[in-house]
N, C-alpha and C positions, 0 to 999 in steps of 0.2 A: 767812637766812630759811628757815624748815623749808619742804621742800616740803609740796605737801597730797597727801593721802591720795588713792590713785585709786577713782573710785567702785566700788561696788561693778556689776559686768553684767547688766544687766538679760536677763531668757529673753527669747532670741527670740521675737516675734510669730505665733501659729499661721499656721500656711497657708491660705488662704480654702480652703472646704468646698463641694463640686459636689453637690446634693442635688438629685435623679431621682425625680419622682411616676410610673410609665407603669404597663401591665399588660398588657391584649389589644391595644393598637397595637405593641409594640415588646417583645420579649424582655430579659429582665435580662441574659442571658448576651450579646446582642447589645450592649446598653446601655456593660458593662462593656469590650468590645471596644473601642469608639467613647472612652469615656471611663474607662480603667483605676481609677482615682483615686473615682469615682463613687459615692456610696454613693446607693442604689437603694430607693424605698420603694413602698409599692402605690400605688396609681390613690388621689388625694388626695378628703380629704372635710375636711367642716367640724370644726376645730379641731385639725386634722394640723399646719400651718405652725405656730401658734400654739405646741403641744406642743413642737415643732422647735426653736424659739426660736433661729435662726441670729443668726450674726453679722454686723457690718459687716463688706463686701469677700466674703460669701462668695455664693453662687448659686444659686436653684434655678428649675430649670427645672419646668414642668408642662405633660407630655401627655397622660395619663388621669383623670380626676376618676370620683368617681359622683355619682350624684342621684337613681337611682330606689329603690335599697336603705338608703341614708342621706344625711342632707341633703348638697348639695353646699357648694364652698368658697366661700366669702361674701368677693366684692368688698374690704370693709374689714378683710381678714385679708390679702390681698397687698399692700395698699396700706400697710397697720403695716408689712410686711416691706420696701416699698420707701422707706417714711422713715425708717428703718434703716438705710440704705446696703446692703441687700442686693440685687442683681442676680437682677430675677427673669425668666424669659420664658416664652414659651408655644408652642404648637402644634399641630396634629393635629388634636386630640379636644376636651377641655374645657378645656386651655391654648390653644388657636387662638380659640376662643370667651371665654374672659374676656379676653386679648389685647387682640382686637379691640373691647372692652369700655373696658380700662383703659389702651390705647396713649396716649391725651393727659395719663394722667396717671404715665407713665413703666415701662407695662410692656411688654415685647420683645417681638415676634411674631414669627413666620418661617414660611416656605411659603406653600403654595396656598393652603389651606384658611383658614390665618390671614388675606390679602390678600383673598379673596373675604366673609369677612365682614366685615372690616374696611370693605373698597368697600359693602356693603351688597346683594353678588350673591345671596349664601348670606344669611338671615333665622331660619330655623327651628332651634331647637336640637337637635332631634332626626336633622337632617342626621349628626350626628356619632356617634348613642349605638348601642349595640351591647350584644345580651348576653352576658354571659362568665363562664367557670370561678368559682371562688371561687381564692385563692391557695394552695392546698392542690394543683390542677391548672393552675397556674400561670396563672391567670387568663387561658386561652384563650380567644381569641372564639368564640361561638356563632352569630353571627349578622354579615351583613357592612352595614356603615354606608350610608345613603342617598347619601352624599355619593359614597364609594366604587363603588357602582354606576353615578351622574351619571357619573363620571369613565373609567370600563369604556364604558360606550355613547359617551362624545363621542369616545376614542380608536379606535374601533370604527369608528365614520363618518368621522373623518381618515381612518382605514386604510382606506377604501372598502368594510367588511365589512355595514355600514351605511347606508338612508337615514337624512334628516331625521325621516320620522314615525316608524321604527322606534325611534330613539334615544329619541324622546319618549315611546312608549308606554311602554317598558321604564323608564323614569324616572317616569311618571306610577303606573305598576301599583306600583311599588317606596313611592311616597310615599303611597299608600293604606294601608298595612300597615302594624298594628302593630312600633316596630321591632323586639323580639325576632326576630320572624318574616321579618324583611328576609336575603335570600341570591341571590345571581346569578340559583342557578337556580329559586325559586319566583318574582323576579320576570318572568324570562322566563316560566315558564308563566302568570305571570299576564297578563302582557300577551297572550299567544296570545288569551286570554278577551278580550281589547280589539280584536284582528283581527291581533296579528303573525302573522306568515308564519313557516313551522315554516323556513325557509333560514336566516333573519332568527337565529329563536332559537339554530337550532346554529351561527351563525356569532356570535353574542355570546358564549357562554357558553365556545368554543372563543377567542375575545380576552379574554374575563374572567381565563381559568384563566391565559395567558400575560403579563398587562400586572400589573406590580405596582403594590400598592394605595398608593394618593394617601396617608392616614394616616402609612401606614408611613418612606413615602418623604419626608414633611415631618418626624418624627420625627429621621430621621438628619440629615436636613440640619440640624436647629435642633442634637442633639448635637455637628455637628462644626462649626459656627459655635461652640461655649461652648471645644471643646477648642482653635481656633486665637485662639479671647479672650485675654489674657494679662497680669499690672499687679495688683495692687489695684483694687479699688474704695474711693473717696472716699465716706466715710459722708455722706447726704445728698442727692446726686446726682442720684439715680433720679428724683424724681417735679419734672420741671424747673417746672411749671405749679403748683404747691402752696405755699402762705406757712408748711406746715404743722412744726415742731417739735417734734423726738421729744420733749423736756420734758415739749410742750402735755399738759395731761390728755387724755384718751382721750375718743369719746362713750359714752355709756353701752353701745349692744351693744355696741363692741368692750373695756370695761373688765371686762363682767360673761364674755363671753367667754375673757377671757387669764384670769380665774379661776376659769374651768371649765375649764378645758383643760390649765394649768400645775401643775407639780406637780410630787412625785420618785418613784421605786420604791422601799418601805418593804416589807419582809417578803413581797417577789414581787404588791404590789400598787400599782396608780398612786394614790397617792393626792395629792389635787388640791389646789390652796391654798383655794378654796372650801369642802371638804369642812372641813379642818384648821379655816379661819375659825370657821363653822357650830358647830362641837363645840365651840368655845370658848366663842360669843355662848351657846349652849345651857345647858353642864353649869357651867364656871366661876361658882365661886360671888361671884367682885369684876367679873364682866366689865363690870357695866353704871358701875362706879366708873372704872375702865382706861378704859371708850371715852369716858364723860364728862371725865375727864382732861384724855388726850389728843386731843380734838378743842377742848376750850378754851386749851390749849399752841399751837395750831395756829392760832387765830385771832386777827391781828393787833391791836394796842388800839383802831383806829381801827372796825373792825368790833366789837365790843366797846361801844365808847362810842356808837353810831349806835342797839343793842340797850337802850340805858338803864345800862349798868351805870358809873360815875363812874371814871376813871383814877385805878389804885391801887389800884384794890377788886376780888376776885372777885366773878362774878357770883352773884345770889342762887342760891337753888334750883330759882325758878319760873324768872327769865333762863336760867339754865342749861340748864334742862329742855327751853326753846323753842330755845336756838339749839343744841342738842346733838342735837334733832330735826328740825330741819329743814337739820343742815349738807352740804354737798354742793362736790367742788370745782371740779364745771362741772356744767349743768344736767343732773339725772338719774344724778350721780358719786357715790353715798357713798364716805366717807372709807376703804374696806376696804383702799385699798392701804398708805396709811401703820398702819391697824392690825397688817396681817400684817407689815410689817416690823417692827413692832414686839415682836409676840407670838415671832419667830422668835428670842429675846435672849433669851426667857423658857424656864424647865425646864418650865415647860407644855405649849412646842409638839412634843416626842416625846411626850409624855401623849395629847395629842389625837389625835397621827398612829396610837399604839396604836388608840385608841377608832374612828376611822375604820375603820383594816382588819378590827377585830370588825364593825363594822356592814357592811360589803361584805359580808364571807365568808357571816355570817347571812345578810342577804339575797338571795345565790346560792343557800341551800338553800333557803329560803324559797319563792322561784319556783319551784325545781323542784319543791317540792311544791304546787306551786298559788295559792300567794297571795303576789304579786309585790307591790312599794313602791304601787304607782296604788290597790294596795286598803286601802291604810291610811286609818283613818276621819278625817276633816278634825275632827270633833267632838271622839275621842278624843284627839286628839293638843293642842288647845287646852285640854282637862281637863285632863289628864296635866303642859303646864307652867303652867298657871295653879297648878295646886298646888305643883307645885317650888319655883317661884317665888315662892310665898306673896303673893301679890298678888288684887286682887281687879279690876284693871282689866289684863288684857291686850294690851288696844292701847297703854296707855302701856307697858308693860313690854315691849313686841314690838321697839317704837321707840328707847326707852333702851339697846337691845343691840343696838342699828347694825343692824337689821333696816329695810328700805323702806317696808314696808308689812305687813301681814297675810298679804297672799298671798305674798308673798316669803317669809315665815317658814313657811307652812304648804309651799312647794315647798320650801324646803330642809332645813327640820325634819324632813320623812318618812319619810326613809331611815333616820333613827335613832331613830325609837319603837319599831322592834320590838328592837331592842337593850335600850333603857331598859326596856320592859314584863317581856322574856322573860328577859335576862343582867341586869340593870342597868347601871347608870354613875358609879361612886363618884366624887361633886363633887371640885375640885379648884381651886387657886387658881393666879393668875398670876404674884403678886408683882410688880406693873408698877412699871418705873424711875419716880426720883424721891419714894421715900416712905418 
């Protein structure tokens, strides 16, 4: 009997990936000490995890977020990473605070700062915020955290350098302040204004300079819990409290999210699966045939036959029309994720990726000369494709190209009328599978 043939080896399985949100709590050079392996990104914001797109088994911790410069990281962006099998945990700064947020539903904390909101000691989220560098001067702090000072004055009064009311004034002068403005020593001088005793203050600001900051110091401790972790993680794990499955469709922010956020770098610019979408529903000249297609491909015969249309038979025009507009595959889901898989098959979708980074680039100069995307006229721009389009009703024609609504067409159509007005956009076809 021949023997068989040995399979062929499959490549090893990457190494789970340690991915580091921090900024003015915790230095990178510091970061990488603690965790050699580490790749290091700034203080996270809304759509950073998402962009990231980790795997199962890999990790990221978050210590810095922002939120006053750009929106902060939205709850159901850690929680997609944690039913993912990704390992995520928090601490410090705005990881201590979503932690303490999303611990029941399987996210990490560690330290003080984590434990005290978690307990419900600490409340206020401004406890933690700080101003700081841009990352150009390496995202130094400007200003020292509420929390941080709390923590300066109670070690202060252990150490006997301190009463009772002095810790409190020094804490209460500090919680008055805008935080930018929050620093050891102006809350000391502020409290002097509330009655502290000038002994008081140079014996604070003399334990401030000496006792390291609480932040900092939860920081390291959450990096060297991650570096004595060790194993895989089992995708799925994380959120032990959740019936929920990565399959499950998405709800709508976090579907419409992953496609603004996602995407590849195309000619040094990001360009995103939404944008690529958008240029398709827009300039293709069969898209409205492509999505009515493929959203009746997609729908079972039994939905199908509940709609009127008789097994065996495609549906009419006018059937079609209705259930190809109101398809969705959980409430508030259009169909866009099985379209961009699909478009991505097609010699169209470098076509469109082109057309997208014409329309970024334009619209950089654009703003810098004064007239940024928000001033594009809502009027002009429903002229402009009602004519394309040769149509004379545009909400039906808005709806037939997997657009939501109106307003969804008019925020995402925007950025590409000044392309279409000023450069044009030679139409272009899909050629969708199956015809």
């Amino acid at each position: 009997m021949p023997e068989h043939a040995p399979e062929p080896a499959s490549e090893p399985a990457p190494e789970p990936a340690v991915h580091v949100f921090a900024g003015p709590t915790i230095p990178s050079d510091r970061i990488r000490r603690l965790l050699p392996a580490a790749h290091v990104h700034p203080p996270v914001q809304h759509g950073d995890l998402l962009r990231l797109a980790p795997r199962p088994g890999d990790t990221v911790a978050v210590v810095d977020g922002t939120f006053f410069q750009s929106p902060s990281v939205r709850h159901k962006e850690l929680l997609h990473l944690i039913d993912r099998g990704v390992t995520v945990h928090g601490a410090s700064s705005m990881g201590a605070l979503r932690a303490a947020e999303l611990a029941p539903l399987g996210m990490r904390g560690a330290g003080v700062v984590y434990r005290l909101y978690a307990l419900g000691v600490l409340e206020r989220d401004d406890e933690v915020a700080v101003a700081h560098a841009t990352g150009d001067d390496g995202f130094v702090a400007l200003s020292d955290a509420l929390v941080s000072i709390r923590f300066a004055a109670r070690r202060a009064r252990v150490a006997g350098a301190l009463d009772r009311a002095a810790e409190r004034l020094i804490v209460e002068a500090a919680a008055a302040m805008p935080f930018p403005q929050r620093r050891h020593a102006t809350a000391a001088r502020a409290a002097r204004r509330l009655g502290l005793i000038a002994a008081h203050e140079d014996a604070y600001l003399e334990h401030a300079a000496r006792t390291a900051d609480i932040k900092r110091a939860d920081a390291e401790l959450l990096l060297r819990i991650i570096a004595r972790e060790s194993g895989p993680i089992t995708a799925g794990v994380g959120r032990a409290t959740s019936g929920a499955d990565p399959a499950d469709p998405p709800t709508v922010f976090l579907a419409e999210w992953l496609r603004s956020f996602r995407g590849e770098l195309v000619d040094g610019e990001h360009v995103t699966d939404e944008a690529v979408l958008t240029c398709c529903k827009l300039f293709a000249t069969d898209y409205a045939d492509f999505h009515r297609e493929h959203v009746l491909n997609a729908l079972d015969p039994a939905t199908l036959q509940r709609a009127g249309v008789p097994a065996g038979l495609r549906a009419t025009p006018e059937s079609a029309a209705a259930l190809v507009r109101g398809f969705c595959w959980a409430p508030g889901v259009p169909p866009d994720d099985l379209m961009l898989e699909l478009l991505r098959a097609t010699p169209a979708w470098e076509c469109a990726q082109g057309i997208v980074v014409r329309a970024l680039r334009l619209n950089r100069e654009l703003s810098r000369l004064g007239y940024p995307v928000s001033r594009v006229s809502s009027l002009r721009l429903h002229t402009y494709f009602t004519e394309r389009w040769g149509t004379e009703q545009l909400d039906g024609a808005i709806l037939d190209r997997g657009f939501a609504s109106r307003y969804a067409f008019t925020t995402l159509a925007a950025p590409f009328l000044p392309l279409a007005l000023l450069k044009t956009v030679e139409p272009f076809a899909l050629r969708a599978s199956g015809r």
